[in-house]
C-alpha positions in Angstrom: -88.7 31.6 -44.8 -87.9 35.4 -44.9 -89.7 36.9 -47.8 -87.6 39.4 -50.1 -91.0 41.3 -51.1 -94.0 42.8 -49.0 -97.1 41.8 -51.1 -98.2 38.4 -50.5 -99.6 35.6 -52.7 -102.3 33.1 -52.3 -102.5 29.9 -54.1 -105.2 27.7 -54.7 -105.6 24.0 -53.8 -106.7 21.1 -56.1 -105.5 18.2 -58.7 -102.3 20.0 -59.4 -101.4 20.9 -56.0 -102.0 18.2 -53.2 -99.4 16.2 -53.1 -96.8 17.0 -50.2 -94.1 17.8 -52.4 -96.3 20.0 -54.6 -97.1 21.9 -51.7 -94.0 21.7 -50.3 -92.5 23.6 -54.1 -95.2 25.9 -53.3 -94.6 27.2 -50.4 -90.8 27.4 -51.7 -91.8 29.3 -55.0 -92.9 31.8 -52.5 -96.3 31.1 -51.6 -97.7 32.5 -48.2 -101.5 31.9 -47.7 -102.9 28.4 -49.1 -107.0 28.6 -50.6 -109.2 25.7 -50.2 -112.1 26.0 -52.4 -115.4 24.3 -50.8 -117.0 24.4 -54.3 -114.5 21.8 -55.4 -113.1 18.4 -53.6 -114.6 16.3 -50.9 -114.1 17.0 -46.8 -111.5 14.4 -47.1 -109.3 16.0 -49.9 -109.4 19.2 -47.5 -108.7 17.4 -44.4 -105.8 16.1 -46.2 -104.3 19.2 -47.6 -104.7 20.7 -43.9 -102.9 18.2 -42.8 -99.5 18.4 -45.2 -99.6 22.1 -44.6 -99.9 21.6 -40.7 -96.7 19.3 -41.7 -94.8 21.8 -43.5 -95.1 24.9 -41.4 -93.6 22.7 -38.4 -90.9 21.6 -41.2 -90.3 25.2 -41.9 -90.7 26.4 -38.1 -92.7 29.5 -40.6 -96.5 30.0 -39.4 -98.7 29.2 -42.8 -102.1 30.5 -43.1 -105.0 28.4 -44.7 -107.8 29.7 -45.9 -111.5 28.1 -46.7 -113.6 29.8 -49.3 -117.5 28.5 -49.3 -119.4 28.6 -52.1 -122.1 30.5 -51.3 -125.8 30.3 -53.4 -125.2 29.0 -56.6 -128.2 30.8 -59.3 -128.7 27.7 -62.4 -131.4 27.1 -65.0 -133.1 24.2 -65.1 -132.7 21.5 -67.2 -133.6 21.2 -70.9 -135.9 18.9 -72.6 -133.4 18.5 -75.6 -130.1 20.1 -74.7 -128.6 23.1 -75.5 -131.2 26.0 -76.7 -129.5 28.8 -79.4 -131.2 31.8 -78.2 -131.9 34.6 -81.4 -131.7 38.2 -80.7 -135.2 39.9 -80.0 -136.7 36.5 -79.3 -139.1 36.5 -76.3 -138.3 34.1 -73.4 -140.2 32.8 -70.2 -138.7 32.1 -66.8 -140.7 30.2 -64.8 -140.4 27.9 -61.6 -142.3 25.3 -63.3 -139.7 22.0 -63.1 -140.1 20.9 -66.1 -137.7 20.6 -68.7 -137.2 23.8 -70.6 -137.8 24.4 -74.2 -136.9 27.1 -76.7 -139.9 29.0 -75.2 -139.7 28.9 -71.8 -137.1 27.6 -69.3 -137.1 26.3 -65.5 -135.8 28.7 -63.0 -135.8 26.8 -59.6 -135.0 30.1 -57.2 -138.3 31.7 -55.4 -135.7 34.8 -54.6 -135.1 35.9 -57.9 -138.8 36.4 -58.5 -139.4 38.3 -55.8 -136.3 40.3 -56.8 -137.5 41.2 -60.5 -137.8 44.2 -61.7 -139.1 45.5 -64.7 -136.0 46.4 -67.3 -134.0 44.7 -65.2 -131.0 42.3 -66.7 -131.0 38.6 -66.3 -127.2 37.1 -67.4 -126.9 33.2 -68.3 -123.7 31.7 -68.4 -121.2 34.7 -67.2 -122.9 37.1 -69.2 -122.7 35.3 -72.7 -126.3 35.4 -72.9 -128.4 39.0 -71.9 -132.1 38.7 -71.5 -134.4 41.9 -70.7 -137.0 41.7 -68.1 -140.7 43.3 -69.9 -143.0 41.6 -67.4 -142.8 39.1 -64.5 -145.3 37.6 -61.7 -144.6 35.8 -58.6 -143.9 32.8 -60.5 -142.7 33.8 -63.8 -140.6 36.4 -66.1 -141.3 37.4 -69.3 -137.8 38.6 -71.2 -136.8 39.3 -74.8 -133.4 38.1 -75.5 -131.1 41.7 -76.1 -127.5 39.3 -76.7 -127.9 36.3 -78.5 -126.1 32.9 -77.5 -126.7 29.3 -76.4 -128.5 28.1 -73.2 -128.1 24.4 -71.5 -128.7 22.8 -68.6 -127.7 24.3 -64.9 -125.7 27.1 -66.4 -125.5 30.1 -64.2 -127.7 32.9 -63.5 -126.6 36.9 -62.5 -129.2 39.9 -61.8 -126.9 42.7 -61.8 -127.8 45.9 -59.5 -130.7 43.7 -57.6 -130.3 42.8 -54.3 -131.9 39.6 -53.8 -133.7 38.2 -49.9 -131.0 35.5 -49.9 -128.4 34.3 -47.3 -124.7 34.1 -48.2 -124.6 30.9 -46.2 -126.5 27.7 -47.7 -127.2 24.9 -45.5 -123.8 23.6 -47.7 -121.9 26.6 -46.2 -122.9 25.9 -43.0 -121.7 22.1 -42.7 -118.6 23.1 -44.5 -118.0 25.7 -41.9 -118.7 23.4 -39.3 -116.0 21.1 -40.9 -113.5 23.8 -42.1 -113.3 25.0 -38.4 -112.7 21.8 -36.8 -110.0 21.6 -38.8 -108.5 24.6 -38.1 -108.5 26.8 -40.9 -107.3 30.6 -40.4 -109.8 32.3 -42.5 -113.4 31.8 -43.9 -113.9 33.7 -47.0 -118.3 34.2 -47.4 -119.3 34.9 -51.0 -122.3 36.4 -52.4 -121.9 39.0 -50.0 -124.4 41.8 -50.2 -124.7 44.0 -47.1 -122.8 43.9 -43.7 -125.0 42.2 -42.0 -124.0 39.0 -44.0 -120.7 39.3 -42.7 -122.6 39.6 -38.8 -123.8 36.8 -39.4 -121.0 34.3 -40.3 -119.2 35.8 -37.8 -121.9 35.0 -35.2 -121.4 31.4 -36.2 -117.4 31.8 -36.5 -117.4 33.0 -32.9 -113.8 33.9 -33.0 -112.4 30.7 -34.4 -111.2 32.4 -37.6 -110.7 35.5 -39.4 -113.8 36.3 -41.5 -113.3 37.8 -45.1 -115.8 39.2 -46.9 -115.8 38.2 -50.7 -116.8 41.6 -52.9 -118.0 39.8 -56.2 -122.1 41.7 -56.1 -122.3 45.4 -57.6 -125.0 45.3 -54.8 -121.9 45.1 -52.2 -119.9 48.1 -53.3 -123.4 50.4 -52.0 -122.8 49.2 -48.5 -118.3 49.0 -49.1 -117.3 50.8 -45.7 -120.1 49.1 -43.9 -118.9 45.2 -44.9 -115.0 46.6 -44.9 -115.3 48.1 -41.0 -117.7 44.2 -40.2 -115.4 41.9 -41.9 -111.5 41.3 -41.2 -110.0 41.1 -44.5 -111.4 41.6 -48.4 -111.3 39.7 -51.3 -111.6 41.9 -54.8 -113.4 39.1 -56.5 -112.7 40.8 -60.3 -113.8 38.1 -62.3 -117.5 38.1 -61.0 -117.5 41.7 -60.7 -117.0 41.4 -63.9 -119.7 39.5 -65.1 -122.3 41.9 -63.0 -120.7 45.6 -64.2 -119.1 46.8 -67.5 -115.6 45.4 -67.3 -114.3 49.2 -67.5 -115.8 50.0 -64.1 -113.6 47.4 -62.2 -110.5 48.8 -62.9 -111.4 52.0 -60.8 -113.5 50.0 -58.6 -110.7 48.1 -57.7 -108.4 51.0 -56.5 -111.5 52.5 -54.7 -111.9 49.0 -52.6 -108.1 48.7 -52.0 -108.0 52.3 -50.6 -110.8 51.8 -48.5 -109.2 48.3 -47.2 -106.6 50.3 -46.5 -108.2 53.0 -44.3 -109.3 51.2 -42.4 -106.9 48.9 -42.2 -107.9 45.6 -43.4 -105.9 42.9 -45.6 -107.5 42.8 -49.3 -106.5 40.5 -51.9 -107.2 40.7 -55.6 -108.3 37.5 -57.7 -109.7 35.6 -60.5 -108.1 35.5 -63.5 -104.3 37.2 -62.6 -102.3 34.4 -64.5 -105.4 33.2 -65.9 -103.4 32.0 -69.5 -101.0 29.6 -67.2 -103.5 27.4 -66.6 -102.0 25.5 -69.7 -98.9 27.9 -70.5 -95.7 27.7 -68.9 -95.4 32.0 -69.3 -98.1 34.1 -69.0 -99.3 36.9 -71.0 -97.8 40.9 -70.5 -101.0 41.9 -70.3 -101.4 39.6 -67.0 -98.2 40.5 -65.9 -98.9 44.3 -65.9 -102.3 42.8 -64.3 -100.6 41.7 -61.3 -98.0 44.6 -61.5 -101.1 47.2 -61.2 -103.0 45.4 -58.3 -99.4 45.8 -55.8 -99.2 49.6 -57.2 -102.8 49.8 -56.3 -101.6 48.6 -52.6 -102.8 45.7 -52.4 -102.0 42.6 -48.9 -101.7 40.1 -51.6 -102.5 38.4 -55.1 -104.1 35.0 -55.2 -103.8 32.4 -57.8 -107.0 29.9 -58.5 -107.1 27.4 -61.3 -103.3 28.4 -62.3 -102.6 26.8 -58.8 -105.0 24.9 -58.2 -105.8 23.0 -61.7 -102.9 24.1 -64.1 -100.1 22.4 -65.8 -98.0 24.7 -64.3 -98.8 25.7 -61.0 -94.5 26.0 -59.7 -93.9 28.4 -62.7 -97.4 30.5 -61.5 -96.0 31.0 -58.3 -92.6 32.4 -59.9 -93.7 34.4 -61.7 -96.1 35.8 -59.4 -93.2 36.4 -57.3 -90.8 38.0 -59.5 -93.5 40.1 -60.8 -94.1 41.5 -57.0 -90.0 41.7 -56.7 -89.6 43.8 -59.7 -92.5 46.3 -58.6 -91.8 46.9 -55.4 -87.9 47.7 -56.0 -89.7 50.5 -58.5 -89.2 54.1 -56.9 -92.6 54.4 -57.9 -94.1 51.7 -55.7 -92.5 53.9 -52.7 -93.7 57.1 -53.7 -97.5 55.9 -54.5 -97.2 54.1 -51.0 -96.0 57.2 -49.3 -98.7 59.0 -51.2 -101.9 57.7 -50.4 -100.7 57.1 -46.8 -103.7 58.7 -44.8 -103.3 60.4 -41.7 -103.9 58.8 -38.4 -106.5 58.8 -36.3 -106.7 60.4 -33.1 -105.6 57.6 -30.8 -102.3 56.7 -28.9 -102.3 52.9 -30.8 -102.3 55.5 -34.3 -99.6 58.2 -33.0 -97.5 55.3 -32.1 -97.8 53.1 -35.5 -97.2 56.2 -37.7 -94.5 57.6 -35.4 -92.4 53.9 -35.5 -92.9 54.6 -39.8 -91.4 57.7 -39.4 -88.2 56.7 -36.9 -87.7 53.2 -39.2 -87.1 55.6 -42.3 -85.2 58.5 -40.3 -83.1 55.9 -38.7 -82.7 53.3 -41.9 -83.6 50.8 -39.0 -83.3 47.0 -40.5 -87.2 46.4 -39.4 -90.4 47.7 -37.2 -91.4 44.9 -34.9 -94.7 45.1 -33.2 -95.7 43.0 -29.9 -99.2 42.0 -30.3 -102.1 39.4 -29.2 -104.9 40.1 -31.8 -102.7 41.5 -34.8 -104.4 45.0 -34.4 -100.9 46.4 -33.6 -99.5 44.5 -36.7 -102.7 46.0 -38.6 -102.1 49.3 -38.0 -98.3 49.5 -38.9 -99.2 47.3 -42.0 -101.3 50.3 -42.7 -98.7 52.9 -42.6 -96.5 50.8 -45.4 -93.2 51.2 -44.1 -90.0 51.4 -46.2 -89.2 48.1 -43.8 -90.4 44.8 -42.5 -93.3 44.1 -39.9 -92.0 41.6 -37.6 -94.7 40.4 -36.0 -94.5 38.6 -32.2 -97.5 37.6 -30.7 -98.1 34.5 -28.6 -100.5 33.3 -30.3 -100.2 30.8 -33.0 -103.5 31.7 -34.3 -102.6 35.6 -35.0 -99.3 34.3 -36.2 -101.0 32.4 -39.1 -103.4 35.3 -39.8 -101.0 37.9 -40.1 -98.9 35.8 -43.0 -101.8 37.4 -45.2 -101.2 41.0 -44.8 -98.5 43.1 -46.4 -95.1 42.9 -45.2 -95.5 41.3 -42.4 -93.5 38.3 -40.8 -95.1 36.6 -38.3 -93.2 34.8 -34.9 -94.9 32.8 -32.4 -92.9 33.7 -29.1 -93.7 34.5 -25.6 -94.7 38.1 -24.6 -92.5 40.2 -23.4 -92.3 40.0 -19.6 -90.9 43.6 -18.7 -89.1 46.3 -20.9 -85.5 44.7 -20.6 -87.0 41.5 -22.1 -89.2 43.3 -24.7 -85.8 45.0 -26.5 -83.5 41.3 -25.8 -86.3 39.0 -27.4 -87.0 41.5 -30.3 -83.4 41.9 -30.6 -82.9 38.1 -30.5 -85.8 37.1 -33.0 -85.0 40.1 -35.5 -81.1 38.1 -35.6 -82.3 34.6 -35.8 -85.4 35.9 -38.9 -82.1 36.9 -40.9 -84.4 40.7 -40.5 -81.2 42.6 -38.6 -78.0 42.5 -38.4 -75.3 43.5 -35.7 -74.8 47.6 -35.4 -78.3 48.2 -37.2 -81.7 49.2 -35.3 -85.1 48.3 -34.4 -88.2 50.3 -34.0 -89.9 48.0 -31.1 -93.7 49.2 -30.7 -95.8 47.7 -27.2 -98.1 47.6 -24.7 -98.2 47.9 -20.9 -98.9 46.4 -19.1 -97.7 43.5 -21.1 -100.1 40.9 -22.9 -102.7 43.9 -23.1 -105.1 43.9 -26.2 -105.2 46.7 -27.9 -102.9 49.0 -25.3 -100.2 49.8 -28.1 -98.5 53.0 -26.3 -94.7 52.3 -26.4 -92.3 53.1 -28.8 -88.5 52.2 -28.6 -85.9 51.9 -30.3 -83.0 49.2 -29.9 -79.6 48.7 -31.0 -78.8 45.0 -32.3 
């Protein structure tokens, strides 16, 4: 299942995707990393999905990677006495944690944190921003606001407080069973939303303990004050756009975006951009240009991968998503200018020998038109850091372990290999040599840039550099 592109995709699980042969067209149409969103489905739907993909990656001998996104705190309004409430500019409105039903005057807002969070002339946003109310006045167990965008209010719809960083944890006691559960089935990544500071990250990774890669979800205005801090904590990034959204002027995340990116890739972690890509595919066989040129921008912007959520995961047409995704990412990177911007923001390398090597095997794969860079690694930190350097080539990734093999399927041009490690230097250039034929990655006469370790089977003791004939 050799990829003719670098940038991955990510698809979402749900109704429209869980049937083996759905999945099984999936994977076809070209997609790499699988989502399964714990806001959605029961443990059973998920256990079952794990299952079909455990199924078709030994089908496909190809190493999938599954990932598990929780759902994190979930801000809602109470209930109404008499349903929906329309809401008149200038109007004054009361928040209060009173449960009873709300009225046209005041309203039920059953979270303690947001209280203690208030600010005056501070923004409250109901129902992704459609309605704005202005905070005059609030106490510790009400706020006083005057309505500044009109709209309609109902039951349980949800709350935002842009630019406030509220004393919550990322991790409800929901999250933490679902972890529990995600884990024991062996998912690759655990994707933590709400996401405010680093230590949020810590923490999930204190209860991950290794069993998974940890990605930290950027979707708070809050997060981008701490970016470098959660980026260097977590081990991959999601660019959450379409909550960004909802918390900033939609004309700040287009920079944003390219600022998180770069920083992912400084300091070389796997990002993905979401929400809303394909978003008009949900119920159309084509998408929109305008979506296309969104998809196009995020791989010039440098991007691991692109992810596809209800287009996958509750569309009509979740095959033709995929496609087009793919084709999209095809026709980009086989644009000079996808080279040159790569080659352009590359940064230079830090002072270490794992560094010198990566950036030197970049630099003897394009002097030598070698067929692909293949890096010997345990923990995917030697895969990482040539990922980082965007070679004109393909990562071939070997590593023994089946669980870096998965994790690795998520970052930018990177084909993972389970396969033994190499055993001395004669073995290191035969098995690379040997994999590299039987990946359809090189062909007889052309070269390989081989980067190692020794002693052999040593984390993070990159310090060897060769280059093979096949």
């Amino acid at each position: 299942m050799l990829r003719q592109r670098f940038t991955k995709i990510v698809a979402t699980l749900g109704p429209a995707s869980s049937s083996p042969e759905r999945l099984k067209a999936l994977f076809e149409a070209g997609a790499d990393v699988f989502r399964l969103n714990f806001s959605h489905g029961t443990p059973d739907d998920h256990k079952r999905r794990v299952a079909q993909l455990r199924a078709l990656e030994k089908e496909y001998k190809h190493p999938i990677a599954i990932l598990m996104d929780l759902q994190g705190p979930k801000l809602r309004l109470g209930a109404m006495a008499k349903g929906p409430v329309e809401l008149k500019k200038g109007q004054r409105l009361t928040l209060d944690l009173d449960k009873a039903a709300g009225t046209s005057r005041r309203v039920p807002l059953p979270h303690p944190e947001i209280f203690q969070a208030a600010r005056p002339d501070g923004l409250l946003l109901i129902d992704d921003g459609k309605v704005r109310l202005r905070i005059v006045s609030h106490g510790a167990d009400t706020i006083d606001t005057v309505v500044e965008v009109a709209g309609t209010i109902s039951d349980r719809k949800g709350v935002n407080l842009p630019n406030l960083v509220l004393p919550l944890s990322p991790m409800t006691p929901k999250d933490r069973r679902d972890l529990d559960y995600g884990l024991s089935l062996g998912v690759d990544w655990v994707a933590l939303s709400f996401v405010q500071h680093a230590n949020d990250v810590a923490e999930l990774k204190k209860l991950v303990a290794g069993r998974a890669a940890v990605m930290a979800k950027l979707e708070k205005p809050a997060a981008i004050e701490h970016l470098d801090e959660i980026i260097e904590q977590s081990d991959g990034i999601m660019v959450a756009r379409g909550d960004l959204g909802v918390e900033m002027p939609p004309e700040a995340v287009p920079p944003l975006q390219k600022c998180i990116l770069a920083a992912c890739r400084t300091l070389g972690r796997p990002a993905i951009v979401a929400t809303q890509m394909l978003e008009s595919m949900v119920h159309s066989p084509t998408p929109t240009r305008a979506e296309a040129s969104d998809v196009a921008t995020a791989v010039y912007d440098g991007t691991d991968a692109v992810m596809l959520s209800a287009e996958s995961a509750s569309g009509d047409y979740p095959i033709e998503a995929v496609t087009i995704m793919d084709r999209i990412l095809k026709s980009v990177e086989a644009d000079p200018l996808y080279r040159r911007l790569m080659d352009a923001s590359r940064r230079e390398p830090e002072a270490t020998t794992a560094d010198a090597i990566s950036a030197a095997a970049r630099q003897c794969a394009h002097t030598l038109s070698a067929a692909a860079i293949v890096t010997y690694t345990n923990t995917g930190s030697t895969t990482l850091r040539s990922a980082r350097e965007r070679p004109d080539v393909r990562i071939l990734c070997l590593t023994p372990s089946l669980d870096t093999a998965r994790r690795m399927t998520l970052t930018w041009g990177v084909h993972p290999v389970q396969t033994e490690d190499a055993h001395n230097f004669a073995d290191m250039v035969a098995r690379a040599v040997r994999v590299a034929r039987q990946q359809q990655l090189a062909k007889t006469g052309q070269r390989l840039v081989i980067t190692a370790g020794v002693p052999f089977g040593t984390p993070g003791a990159t310090n060897i550099l060769r280059i093979a004939h096949v």
